[in-house]
N, C-alpha and C positions, 0 to 999 in steps of 0.2 A: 490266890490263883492268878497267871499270869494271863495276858493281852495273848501270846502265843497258844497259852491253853484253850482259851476259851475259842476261840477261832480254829482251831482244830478239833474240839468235839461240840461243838456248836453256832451259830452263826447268831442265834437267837438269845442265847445265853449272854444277859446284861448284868448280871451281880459284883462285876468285880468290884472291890474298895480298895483303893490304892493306902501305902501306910509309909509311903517318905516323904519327910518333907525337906529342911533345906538340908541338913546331912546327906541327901539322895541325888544332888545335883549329878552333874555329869562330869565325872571328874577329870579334872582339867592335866596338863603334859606340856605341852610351850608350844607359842604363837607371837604374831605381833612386833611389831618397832622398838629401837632402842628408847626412843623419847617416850614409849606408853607404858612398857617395859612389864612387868610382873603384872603391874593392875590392869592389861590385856587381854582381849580371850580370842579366839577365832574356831570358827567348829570346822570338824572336819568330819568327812561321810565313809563310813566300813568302806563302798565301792571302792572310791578311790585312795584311799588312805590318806598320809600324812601329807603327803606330796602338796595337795589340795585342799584349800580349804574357805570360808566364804569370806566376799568380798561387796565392797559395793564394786560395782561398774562404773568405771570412769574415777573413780575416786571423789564423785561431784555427792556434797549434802542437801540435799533436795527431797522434798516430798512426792513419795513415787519413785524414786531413781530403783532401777532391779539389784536383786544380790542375787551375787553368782559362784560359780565356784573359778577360782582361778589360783596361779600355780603357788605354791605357800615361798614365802620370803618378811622380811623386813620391809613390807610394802604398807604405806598408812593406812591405804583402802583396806588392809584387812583388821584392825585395829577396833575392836569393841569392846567395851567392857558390860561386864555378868552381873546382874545387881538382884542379887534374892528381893522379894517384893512380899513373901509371906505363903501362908497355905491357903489352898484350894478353899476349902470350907468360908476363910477371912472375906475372899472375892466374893464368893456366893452369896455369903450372909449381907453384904454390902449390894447385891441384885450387880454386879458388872460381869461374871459371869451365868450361861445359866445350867439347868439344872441337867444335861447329858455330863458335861463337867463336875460341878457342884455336888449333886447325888454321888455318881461314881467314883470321884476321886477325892475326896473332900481334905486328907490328910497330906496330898503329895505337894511338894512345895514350888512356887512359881517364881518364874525367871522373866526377867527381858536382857536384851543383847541390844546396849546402847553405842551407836557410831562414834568415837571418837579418835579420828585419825592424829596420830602422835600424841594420846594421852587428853586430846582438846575434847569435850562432849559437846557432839551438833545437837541433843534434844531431839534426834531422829532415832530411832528405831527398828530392827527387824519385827516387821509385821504383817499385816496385809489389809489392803482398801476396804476388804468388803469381808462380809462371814466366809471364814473359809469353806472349801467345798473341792471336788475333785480340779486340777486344774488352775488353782487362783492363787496367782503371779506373791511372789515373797518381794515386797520394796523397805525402804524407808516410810516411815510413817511418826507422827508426834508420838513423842516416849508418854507414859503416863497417862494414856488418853480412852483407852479401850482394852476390850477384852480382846483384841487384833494384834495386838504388840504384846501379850502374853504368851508365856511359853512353857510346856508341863513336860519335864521327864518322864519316862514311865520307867524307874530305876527299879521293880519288880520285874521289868523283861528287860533287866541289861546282860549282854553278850559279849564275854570280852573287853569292859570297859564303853560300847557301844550301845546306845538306847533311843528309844522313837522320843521324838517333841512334839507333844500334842500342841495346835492353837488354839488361846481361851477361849475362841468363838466358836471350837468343835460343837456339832450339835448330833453326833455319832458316837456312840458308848461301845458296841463290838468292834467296830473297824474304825476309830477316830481318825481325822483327817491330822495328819501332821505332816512333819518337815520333808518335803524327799527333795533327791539334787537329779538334776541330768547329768548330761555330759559336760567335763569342764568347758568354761563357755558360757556357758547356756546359764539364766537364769532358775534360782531355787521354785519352789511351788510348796504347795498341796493336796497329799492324793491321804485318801482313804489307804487305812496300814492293809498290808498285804502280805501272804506267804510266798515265799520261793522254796519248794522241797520240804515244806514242812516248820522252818526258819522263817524270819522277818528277811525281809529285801535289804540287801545291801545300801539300798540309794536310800531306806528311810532311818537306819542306824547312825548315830552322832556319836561324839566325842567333843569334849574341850580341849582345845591346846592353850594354854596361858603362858603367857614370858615373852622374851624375845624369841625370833626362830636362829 
């Protein structure tokens, strides 16, 4: 049962089990610079489509620096690479995730989105400072470091090609906090997943783009 089901006939209904792991990623389309080229990724959000997709700000590698959405090109700042890191279950069983994740999705596979403008890897990360929660800023952060910089498809509620990113440090099983974007500009966040019309919100649905744009 999906993330959408359950949120529509229940609010209180926590049973779901996720059942992909790295075959379930988000599958990738084309992004990123000539110099990073194939091994690239850059996500891009249902709202806005292809057009946009995330970047660091400033193009500076720095801990803390925000990621945003800004207009897709052959630009370094948007230049990451995808690096499967294992299933849900491996994390938990290891105590770095815990158990809203862990329990619930134990078989879905885990991602990080490492910075590496023109193919270079800075060791920074899309993650976030603190446990996520409604609200709490998407930056750079050390790759490999926490359940902050991990990031969980939910490819049983993909749409289209497009699916929510849970963060490892969700601590929310019906409504996990995952990836959502504003306006381009604006830096990314996380908000608790949410309906529009009965659907997922357009700003919390992703895709990959990999390759040059």
């Amino acid at each position: 049962m999906s993330i959408r089901s359950r949120i529509l006939g229940s609010m209180a209904t926590l049973t779901l089990v996720g059942g992909i792991s790295a075959a379930g990623a988000v599958a990738p389309v084309n992004a990123a610079t000539t110099a990073c080229g194939a091994g690239c990724t850059a996500l891009s959000v249902q709202k806005w489509g292809s057009g946009y997709v995330s970047a660091v700000a400033l193009g500076i590698a720095k801990v803390g620096q925000p990621v945003i959405l800004s207009p897709a090109g052959q630009y370094s700042w948007e230049d990451f690479r995808l690096d499967y890191e294992g299933t849900v279950a491996t994390f938990y069983n290891a105590g770095i995730v815990g158990p809203a994740v862990g329990q619930t999705w134990p078989l879905n596979g885990v991602f990080e989105y490492g910075f590496a403008p023109n193919g270079n890897p800075t060791g920074l990360c899309l993650g976030t400072a603190v446990t996520a929660a409604n609200g709490t800023a998407v930056t750079l952060q050390p790759c490999n470091t926490s359940s902050k910089v991990l990031w969980i498809p939910l490819s049983v509620d993909n749409i289209g090609g497009y699916q929510p990113l849970i963060n490892g440090s969700d601590t929310v099983t019906a409504t996990p906090y995952v990836l959502t974007a504003g306006k381009p500009g604006q830096g990314l966040s996380t908000q608790e997943l949410y309906l529009v019309a009965g659907t997922f919100a357009t700003a919390q649905m992703w895709k990959n783009l990999s390759g040059v744009l």
